[in-house]
mmCIF entry with sequence, helices, sheets and N, C-alpha, C, O atoms, coordinates in Angstrom:
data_MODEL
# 
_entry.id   MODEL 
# 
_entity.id                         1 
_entity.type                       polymer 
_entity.pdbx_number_of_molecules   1 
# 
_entity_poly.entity_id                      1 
_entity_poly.type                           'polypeptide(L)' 
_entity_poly.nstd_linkage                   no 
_entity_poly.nstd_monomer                   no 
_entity_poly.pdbx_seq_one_letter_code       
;(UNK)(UNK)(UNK)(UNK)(UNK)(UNK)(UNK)(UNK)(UNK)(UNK)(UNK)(UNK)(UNK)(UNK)(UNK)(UNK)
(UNK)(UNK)(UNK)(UNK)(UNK)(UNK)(UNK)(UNK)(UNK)(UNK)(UNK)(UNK)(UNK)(UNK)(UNK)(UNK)
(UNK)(UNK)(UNK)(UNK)(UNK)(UNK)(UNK)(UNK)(UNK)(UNK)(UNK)(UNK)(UNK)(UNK)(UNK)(UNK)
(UNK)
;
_entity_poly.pdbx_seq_one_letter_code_can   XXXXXXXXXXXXXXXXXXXXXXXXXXXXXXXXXXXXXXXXXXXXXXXXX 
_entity_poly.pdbx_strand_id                 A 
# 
loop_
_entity_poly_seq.entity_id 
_entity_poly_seq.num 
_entity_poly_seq.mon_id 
_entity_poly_seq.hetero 
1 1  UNK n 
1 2  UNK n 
1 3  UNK n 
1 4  UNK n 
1 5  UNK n 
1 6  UNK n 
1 7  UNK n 
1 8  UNK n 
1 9  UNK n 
1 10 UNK n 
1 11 UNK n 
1 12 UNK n 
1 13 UNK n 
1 14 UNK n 
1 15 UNK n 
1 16 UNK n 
1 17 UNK n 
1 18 UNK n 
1 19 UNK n 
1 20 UNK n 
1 21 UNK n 
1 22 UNK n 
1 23 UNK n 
1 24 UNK n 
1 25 UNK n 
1 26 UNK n 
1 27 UNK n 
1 28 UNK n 
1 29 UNK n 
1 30 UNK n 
1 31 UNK n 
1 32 UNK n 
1 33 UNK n 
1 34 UNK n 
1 35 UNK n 
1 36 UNK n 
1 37 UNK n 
1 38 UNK n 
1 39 UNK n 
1 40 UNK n 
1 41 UNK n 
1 42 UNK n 
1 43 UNK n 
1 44 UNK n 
1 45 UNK n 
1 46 UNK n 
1 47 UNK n 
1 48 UNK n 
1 49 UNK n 
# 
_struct_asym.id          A 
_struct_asym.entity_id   1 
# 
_struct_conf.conf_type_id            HELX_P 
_struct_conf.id                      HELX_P1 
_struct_conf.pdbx_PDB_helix_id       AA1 
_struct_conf.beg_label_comp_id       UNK 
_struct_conf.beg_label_asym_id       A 
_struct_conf.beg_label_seq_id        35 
_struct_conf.pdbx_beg_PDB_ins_code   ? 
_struct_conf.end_label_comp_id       UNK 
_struct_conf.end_label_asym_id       A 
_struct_conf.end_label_seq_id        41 
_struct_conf.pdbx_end_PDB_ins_code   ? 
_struct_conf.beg_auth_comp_id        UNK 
_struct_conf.beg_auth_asym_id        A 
_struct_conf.beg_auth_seq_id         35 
_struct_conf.end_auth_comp_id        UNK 
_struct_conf.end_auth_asym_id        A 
_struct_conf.end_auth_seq_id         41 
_struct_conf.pdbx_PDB_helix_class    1 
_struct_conf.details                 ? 
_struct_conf.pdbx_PDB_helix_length   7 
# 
_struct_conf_type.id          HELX_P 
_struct_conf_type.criteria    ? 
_struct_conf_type.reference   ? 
# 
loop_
_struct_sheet.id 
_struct_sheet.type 
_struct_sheet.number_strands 
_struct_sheet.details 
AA1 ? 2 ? 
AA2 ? 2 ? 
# 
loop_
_struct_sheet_order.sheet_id 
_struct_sheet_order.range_id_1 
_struct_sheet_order.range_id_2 
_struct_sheet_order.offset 
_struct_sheet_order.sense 
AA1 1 2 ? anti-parallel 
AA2 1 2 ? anti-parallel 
# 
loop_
_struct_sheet_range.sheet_id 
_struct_sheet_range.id 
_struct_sheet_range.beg_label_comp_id 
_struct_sheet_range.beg_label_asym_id 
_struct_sheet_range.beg_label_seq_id 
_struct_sheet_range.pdbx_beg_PDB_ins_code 
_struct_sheet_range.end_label_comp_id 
_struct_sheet_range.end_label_asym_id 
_struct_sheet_range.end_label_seq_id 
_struct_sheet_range.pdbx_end_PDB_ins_code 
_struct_sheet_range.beg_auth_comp_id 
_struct_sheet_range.beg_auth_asym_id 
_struct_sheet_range.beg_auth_seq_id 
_struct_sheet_range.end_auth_comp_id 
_struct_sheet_range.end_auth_asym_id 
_struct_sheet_range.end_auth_seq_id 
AA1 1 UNK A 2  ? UNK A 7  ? UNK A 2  UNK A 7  
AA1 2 UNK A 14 ? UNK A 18 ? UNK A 14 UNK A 18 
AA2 1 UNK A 24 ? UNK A 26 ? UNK A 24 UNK A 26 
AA2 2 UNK A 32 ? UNK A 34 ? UNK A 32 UNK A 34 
# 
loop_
_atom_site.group_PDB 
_atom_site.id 
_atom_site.type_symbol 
_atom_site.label_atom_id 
_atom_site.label_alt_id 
_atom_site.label_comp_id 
_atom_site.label_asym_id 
_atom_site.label_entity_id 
_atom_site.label_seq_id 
_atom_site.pdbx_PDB_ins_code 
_atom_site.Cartn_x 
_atom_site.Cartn_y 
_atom_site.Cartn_z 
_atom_site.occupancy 
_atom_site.B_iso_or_equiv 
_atom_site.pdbx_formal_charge 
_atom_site.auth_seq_id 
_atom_site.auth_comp_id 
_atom_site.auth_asym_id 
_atom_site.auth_atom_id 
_atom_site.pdbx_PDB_model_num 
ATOM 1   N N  . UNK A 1 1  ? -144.137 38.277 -90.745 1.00 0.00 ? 1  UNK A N  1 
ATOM 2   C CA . UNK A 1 1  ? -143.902 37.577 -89.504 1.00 0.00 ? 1  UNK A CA 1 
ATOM 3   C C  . UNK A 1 1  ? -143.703 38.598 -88.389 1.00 0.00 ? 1  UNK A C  1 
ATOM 4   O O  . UNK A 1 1  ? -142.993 39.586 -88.579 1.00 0.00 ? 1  UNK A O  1 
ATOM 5   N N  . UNK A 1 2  ? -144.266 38.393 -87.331 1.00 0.00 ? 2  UNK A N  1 
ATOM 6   C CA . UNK A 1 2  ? -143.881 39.260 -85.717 1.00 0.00 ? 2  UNK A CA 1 
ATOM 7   C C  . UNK A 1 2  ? -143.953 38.293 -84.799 1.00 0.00 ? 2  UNK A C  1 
ATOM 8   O O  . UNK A 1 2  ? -144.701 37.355 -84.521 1.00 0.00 ? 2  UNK A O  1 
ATOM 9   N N  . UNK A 1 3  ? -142.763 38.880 -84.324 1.00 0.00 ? 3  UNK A N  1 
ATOM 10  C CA . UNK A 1 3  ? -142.014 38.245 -82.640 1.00 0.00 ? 3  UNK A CA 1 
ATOM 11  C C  . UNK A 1 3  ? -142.688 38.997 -81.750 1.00 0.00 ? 3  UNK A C  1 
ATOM 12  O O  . UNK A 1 3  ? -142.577 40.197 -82.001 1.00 0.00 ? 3  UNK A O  1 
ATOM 13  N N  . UNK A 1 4  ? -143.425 38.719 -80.693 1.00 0.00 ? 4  UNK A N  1 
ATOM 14  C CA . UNK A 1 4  ? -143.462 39.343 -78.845 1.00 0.00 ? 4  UNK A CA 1 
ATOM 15  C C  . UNK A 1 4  ? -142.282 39.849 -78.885 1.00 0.00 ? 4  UNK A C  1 
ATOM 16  O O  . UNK A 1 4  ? -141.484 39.138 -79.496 1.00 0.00 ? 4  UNK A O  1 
ATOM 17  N N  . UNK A 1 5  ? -141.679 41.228 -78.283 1.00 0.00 ? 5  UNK A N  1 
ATOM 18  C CA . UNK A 1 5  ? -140.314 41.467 -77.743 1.00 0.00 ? 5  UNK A CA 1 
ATOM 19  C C  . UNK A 1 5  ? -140.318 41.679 -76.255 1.00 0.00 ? 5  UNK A C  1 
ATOM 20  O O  . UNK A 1 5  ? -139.401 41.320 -75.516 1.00 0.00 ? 5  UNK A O  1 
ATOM 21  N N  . UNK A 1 6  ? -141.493 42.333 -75.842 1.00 0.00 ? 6  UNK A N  1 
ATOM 22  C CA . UNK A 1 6  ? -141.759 42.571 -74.870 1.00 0.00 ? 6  UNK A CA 1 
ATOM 23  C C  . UNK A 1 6  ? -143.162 43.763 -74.661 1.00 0.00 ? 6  UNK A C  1 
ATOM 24  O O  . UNK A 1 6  ? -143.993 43.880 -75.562 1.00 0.00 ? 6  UNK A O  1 
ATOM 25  N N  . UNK A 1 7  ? -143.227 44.322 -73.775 1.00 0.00 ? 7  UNK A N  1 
ATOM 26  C CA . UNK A 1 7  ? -144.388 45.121 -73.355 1.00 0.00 ? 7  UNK A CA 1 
ATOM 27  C C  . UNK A 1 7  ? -143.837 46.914 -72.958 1.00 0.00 ? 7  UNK A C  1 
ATOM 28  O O  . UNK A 1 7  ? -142.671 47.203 -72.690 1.00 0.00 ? 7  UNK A O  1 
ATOM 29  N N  . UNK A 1 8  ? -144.891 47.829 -73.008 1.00 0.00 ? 8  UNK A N  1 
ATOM 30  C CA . UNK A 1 8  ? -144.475 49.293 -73.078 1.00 0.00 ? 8  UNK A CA 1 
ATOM 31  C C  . UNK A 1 8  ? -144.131 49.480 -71.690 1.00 0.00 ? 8  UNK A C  1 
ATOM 32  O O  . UNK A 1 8  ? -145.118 49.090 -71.068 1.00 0.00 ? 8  UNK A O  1 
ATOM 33  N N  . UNK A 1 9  ? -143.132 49.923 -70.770 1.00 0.00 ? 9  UNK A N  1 
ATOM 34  C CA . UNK A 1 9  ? -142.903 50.054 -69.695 1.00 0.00 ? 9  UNK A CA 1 
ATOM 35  C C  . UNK A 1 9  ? -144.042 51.592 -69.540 1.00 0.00 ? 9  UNK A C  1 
ATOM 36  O O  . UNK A 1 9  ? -143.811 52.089 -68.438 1.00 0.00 ? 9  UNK A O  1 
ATOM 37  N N  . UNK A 1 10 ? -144.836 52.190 -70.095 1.00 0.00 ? 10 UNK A N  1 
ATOM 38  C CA . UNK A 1 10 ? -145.649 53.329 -69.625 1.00 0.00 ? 10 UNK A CA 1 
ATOM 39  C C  . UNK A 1 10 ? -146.991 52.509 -69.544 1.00 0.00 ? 10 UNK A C  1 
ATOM 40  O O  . UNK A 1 10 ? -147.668 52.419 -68.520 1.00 0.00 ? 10 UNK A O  1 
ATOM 41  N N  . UNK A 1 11 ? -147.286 51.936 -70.728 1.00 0.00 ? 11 UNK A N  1 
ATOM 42  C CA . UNK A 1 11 ? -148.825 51.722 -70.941 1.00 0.00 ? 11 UNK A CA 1 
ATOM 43  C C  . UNK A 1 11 ? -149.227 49.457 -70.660 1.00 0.00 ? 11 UNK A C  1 
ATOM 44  O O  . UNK A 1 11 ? -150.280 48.830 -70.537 1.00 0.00 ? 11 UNK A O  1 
ATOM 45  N N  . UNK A 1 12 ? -147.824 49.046 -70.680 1.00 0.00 ? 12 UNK A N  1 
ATOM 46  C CA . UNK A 1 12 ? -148.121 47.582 -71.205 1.00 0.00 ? 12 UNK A CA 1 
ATOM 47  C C  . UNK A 1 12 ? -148.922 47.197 -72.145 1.00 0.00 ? 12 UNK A C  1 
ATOM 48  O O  . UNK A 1 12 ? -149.817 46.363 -72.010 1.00 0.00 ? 12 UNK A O  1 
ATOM 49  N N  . UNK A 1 13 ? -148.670 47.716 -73.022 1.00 0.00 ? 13 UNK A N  1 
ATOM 50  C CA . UNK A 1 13 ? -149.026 47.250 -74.419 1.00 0.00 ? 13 UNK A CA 1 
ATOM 51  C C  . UNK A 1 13 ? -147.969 46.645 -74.914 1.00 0.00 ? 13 UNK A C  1 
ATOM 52  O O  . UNK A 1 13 ? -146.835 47.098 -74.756 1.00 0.00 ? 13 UNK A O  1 
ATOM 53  N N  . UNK A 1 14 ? -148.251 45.445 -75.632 1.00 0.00 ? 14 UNK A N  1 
ATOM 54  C CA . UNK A 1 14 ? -147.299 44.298 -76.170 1.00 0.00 ? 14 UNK A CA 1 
ATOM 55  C C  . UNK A 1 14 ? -146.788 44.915 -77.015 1.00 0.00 ? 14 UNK A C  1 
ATOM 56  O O  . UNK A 1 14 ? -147.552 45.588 -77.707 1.00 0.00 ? 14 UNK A O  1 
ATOM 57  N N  . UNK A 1 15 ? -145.084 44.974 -77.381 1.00 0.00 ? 15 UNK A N  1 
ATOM 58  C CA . UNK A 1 15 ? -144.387 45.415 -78.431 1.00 0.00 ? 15 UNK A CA 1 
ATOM 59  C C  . UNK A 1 15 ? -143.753 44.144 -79.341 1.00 0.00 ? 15 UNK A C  1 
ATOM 60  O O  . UNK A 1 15 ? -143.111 43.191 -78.900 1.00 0.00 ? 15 UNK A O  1 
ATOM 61  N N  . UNK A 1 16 ? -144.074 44.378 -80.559 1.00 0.00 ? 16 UNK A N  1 
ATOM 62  C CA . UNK A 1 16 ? -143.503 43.480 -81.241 1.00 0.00 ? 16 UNK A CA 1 
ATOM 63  C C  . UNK A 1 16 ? -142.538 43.860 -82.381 1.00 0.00 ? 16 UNK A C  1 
ATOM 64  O O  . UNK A 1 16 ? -142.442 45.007 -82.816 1.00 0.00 ? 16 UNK A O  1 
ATOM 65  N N  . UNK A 1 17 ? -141.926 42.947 -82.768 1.00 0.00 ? 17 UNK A N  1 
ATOM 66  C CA . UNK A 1 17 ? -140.788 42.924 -83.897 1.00 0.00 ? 17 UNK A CA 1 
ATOM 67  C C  . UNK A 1 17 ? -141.709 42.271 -84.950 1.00 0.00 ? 17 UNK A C  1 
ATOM 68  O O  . UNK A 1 17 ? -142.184 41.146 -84.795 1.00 0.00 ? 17 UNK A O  1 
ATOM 69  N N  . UNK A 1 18 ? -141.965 43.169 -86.197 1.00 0.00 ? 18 UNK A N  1 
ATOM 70  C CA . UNK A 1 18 ? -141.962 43.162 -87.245 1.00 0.00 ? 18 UNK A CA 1 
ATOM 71  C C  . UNK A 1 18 ? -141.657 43.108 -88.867 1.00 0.00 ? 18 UNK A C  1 
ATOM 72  O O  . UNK A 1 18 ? -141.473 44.027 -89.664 1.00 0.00 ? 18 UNK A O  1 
ATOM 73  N N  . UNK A 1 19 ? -141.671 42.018 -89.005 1.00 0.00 ? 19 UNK A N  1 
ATOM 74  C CA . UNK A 1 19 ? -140.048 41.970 -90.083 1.00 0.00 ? 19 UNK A CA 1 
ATOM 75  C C  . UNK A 1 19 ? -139.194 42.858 -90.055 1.00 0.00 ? 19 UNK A C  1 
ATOM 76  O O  . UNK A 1 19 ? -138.953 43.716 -90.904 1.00 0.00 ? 19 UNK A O  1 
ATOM 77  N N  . UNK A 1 20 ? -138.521 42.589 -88.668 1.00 0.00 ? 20 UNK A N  1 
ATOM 78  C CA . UNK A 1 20 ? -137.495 43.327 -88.834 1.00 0.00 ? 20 UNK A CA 1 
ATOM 79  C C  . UNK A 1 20 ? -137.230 44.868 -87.973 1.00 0.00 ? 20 UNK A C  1 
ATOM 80  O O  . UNK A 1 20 ? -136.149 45.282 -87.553 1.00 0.00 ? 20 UNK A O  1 
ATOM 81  N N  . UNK A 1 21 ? -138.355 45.426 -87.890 1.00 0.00 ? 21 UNK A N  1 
ATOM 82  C CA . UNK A 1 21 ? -138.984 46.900 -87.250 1.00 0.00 ? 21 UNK A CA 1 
ATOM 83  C C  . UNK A 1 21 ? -139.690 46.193 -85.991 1.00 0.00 ? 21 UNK A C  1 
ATOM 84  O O  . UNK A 1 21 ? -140.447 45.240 -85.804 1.00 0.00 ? 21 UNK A O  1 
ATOM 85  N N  . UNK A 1 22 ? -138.927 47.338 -85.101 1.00 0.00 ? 22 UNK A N  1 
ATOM 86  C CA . UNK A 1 22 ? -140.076 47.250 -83.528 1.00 0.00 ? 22 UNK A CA 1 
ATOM 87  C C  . UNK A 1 22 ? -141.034 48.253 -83.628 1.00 0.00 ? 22 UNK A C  1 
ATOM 88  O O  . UNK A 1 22 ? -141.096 49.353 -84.176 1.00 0.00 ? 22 UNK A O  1 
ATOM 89  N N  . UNK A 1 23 ? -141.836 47.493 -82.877 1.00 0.00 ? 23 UNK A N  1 
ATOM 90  C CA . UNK A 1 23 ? -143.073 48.680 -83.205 1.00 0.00 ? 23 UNK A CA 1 
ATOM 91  C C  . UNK A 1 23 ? -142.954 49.733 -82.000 1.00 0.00 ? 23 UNK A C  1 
ATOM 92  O O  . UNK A 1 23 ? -143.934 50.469 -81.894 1.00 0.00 ? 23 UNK A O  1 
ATOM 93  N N  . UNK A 1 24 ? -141.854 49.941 -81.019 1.00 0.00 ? 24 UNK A N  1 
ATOM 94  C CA . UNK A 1 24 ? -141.284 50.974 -80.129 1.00 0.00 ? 24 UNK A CA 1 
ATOM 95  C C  . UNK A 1 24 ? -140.011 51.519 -80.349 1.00 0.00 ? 24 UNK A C  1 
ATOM 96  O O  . UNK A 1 24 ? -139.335 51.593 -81.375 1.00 0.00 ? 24 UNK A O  1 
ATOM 97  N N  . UNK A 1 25 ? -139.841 51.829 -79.381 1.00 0.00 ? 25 UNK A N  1 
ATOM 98  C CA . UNK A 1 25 ? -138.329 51.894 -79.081 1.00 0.00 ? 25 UNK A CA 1 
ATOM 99  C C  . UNK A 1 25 ? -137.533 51.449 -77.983 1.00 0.00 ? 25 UNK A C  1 
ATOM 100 O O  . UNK A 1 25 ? -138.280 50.654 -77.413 1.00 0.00 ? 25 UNK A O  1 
ATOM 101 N N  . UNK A 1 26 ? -136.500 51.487 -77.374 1.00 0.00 ? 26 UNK A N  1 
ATOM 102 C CA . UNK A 1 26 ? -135.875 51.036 -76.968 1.00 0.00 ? 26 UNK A CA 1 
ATOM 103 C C  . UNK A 1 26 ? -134.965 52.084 -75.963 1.00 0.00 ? 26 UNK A C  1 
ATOM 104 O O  . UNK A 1 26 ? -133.923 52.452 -76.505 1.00 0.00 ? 26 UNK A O  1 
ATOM 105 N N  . UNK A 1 27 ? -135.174 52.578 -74.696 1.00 0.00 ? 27 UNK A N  1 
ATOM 106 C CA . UNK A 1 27 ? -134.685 53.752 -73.782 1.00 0.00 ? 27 UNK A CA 1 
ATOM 107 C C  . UNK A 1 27 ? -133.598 53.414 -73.351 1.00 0.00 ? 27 UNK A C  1 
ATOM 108 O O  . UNK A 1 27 ? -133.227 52.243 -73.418 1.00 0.00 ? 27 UNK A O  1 
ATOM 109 N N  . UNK A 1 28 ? -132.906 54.326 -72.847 1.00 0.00 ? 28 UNK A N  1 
ATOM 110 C CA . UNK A 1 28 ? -131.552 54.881 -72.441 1.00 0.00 ? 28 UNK A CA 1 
ATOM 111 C C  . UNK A 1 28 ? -131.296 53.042 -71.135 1.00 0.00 ? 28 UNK A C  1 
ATOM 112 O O  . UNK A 1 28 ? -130.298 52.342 -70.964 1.00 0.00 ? 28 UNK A O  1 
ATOM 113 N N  . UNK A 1 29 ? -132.064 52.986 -70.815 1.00 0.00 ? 29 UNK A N  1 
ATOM 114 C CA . UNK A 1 29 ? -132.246 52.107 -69.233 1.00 0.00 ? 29 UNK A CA 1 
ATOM 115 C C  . UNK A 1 29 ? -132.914 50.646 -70.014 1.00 0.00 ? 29 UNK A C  1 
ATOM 116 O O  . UNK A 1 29 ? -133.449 49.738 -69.378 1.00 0.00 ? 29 UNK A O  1 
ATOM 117 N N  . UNK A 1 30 ? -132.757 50.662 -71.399 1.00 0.00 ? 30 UNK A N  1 
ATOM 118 C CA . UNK A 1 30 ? -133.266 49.182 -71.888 1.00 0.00 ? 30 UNK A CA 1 
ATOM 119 C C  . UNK A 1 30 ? -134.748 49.072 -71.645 1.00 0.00 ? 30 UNK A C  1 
ATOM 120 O O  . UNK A 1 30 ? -135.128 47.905 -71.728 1.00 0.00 ? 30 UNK A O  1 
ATOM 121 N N  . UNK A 1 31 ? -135.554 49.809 -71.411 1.00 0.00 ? 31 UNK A N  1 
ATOM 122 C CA . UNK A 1 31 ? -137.196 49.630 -71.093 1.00 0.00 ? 31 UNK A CA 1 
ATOM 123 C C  . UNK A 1 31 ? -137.652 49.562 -72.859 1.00 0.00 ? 31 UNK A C  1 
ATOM 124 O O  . UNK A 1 31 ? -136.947 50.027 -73.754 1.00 0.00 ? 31 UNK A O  1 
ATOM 125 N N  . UNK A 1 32 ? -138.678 49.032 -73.017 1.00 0.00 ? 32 UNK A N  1 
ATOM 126 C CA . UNK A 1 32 ? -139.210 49.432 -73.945 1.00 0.00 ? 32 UNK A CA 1 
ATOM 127 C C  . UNK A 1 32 ? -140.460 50.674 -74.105 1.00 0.00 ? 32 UNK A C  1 
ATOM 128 O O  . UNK A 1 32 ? -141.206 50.730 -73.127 1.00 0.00 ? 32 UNK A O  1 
ATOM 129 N N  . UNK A 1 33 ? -140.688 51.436 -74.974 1.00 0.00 ? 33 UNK A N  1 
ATOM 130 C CA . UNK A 1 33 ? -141.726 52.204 -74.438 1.00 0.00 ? 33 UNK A CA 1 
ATOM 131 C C  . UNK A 1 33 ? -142.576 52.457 -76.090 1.00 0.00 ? 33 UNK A C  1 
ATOM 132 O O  . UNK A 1 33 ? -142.013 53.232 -76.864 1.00 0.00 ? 33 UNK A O  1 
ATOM 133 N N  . UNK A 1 34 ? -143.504 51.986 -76.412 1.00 0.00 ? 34 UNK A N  1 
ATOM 134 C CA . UNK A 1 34 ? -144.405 52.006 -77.596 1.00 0.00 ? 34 UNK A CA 1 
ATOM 135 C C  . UNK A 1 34 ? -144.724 53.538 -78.236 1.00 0.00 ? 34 UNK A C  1 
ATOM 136 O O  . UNK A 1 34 ? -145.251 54.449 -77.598 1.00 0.00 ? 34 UNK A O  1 
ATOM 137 N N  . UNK A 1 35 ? -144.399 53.592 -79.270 1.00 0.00 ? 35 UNK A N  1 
ATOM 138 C CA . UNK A 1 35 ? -144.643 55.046 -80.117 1.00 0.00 ? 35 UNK A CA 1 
ATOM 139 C C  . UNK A 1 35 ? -145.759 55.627 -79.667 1.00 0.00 ? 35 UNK A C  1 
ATOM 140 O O  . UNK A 1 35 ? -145.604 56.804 -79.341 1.00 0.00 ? 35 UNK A O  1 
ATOM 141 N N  . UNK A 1 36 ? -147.217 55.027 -79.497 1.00 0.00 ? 36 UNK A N  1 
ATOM 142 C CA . UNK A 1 36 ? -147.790 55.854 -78.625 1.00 0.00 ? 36 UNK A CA 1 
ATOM 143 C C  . UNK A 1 36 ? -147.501 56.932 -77.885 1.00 0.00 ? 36 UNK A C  1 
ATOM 144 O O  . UNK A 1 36 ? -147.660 58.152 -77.862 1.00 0.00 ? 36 UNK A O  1 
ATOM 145 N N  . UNK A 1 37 ? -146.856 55.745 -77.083 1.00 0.00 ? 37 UNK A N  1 
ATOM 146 C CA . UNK A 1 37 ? -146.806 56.380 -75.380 1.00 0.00 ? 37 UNK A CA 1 
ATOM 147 C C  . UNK A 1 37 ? -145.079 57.766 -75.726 1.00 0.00 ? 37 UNK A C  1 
ATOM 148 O O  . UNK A 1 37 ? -144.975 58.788 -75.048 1.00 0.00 ? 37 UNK A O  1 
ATOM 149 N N  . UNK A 1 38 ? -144.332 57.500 -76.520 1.00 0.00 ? 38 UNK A N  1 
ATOM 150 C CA . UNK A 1 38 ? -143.103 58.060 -77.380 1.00 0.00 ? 38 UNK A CA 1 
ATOM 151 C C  . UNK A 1 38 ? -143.975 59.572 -77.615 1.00 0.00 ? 38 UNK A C  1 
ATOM 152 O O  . UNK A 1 38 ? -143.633 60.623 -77.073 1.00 0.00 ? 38 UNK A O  1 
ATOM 153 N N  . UNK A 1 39 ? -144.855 59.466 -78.298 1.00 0.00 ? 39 UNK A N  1 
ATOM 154 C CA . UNK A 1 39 ? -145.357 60.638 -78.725 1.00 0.00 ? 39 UNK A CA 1 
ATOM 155 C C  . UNK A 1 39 ? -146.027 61.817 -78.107 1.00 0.00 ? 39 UNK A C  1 
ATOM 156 O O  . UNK A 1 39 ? -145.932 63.037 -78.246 1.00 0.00 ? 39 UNK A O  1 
ATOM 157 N N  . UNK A 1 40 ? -146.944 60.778 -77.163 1.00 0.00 ? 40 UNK A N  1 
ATOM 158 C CA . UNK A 1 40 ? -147.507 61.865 -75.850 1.00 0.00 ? 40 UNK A CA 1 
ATOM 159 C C  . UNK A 1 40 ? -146.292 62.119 -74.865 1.00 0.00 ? 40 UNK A C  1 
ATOM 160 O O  . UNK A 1 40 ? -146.688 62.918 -74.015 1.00 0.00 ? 40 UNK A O  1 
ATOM 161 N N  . UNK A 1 41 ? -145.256 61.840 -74.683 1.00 0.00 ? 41 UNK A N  1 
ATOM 162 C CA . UNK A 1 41 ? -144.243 62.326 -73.870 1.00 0.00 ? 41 UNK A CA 1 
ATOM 163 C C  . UNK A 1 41 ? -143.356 63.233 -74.327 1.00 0.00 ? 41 UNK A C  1 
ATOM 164 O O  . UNK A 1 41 ? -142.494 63.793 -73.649 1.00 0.00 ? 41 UNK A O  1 
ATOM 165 N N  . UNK A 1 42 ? -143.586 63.389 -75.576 1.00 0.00 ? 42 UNK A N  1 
ATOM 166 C CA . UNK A 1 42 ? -142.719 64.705 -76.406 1.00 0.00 ? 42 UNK A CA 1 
ATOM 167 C C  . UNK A 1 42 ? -143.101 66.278 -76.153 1.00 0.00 ? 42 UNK A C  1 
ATOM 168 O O  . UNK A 1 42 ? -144.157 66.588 -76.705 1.00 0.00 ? 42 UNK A O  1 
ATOM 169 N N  . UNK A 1 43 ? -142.617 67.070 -75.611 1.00 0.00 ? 43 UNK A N  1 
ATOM 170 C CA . UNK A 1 43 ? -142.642 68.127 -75.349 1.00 0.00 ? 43 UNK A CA 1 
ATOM 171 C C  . UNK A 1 43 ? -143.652 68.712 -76.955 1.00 0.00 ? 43 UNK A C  1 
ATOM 172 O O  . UNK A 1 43 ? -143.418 68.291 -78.088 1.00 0.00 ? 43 UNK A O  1 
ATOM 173 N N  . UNK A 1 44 ? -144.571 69.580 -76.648 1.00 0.00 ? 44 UNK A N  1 
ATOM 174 C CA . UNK A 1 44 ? -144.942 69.529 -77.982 1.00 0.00 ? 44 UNK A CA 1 
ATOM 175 C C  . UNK A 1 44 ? -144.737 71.606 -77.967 1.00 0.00 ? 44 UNK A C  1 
ATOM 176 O O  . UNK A 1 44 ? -144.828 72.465 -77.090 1.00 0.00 ? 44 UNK A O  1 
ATOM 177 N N  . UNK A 1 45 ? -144.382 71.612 -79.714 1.00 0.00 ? 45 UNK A N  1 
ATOM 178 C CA . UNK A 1 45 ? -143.729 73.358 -80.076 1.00 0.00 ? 45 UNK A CA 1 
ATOM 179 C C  . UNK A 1 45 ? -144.671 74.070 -79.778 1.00 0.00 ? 45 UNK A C  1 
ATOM 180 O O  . UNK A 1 45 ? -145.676 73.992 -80.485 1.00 0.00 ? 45 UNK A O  1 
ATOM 181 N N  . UNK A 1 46 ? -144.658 74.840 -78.825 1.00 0.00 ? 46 UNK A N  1 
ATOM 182 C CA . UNK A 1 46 ? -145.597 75.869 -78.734 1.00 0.00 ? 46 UNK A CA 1 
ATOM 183 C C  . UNK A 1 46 ? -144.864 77.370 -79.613 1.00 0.00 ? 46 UNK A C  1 
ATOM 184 O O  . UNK A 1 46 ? -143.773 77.846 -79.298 1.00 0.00 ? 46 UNK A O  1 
ATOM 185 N N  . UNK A 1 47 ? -145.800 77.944 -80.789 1.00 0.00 ? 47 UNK A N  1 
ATOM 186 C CA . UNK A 1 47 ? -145.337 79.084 -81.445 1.00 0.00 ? 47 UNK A CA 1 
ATOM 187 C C  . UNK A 1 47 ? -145.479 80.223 -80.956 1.00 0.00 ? 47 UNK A C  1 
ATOM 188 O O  . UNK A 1 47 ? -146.626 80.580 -80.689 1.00 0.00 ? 47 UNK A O  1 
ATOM 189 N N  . UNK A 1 48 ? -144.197 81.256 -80.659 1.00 0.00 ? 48 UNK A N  1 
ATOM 190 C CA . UNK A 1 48 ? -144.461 82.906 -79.603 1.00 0.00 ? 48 UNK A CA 1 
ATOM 191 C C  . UNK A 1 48 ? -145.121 83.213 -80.678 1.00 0.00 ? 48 UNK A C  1 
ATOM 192 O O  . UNK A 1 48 ? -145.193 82.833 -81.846 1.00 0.00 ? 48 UNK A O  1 
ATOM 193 N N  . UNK A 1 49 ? -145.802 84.358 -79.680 1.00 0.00 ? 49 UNK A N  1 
ATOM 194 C CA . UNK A 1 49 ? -146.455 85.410 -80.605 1.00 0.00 ? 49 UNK A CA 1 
ATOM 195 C C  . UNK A 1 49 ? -145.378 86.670 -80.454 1.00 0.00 ? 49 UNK A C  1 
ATOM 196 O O  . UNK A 1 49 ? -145.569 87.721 -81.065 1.00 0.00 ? 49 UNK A O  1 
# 
């Protein structure tokens, strides 16, 4: 079963509740924002040489 919870405040893509699991997360300010959009906003490790 999945519920609508709401939409990605970056991309508006529909987020839903999934037995139980959102398929985002949930920000500091209550927005929702979809793992997608979670992932491209992550600083990503750059290794020194």
């Amino acid at each position: 079963m999945h519920e609508l919870v709401g939409t990605c405040a970056k991309c508006s893509k529909p987020i839903y509740c999934r037995e139980g699991f959102l398929d985002g997360v949930v920000l500091e300010d209550k927005s929702l924002v979809c793992f997608e959009c979670l992932e491209l906003s992550k600083p990503r490790w750059e290794p020194s040489e």
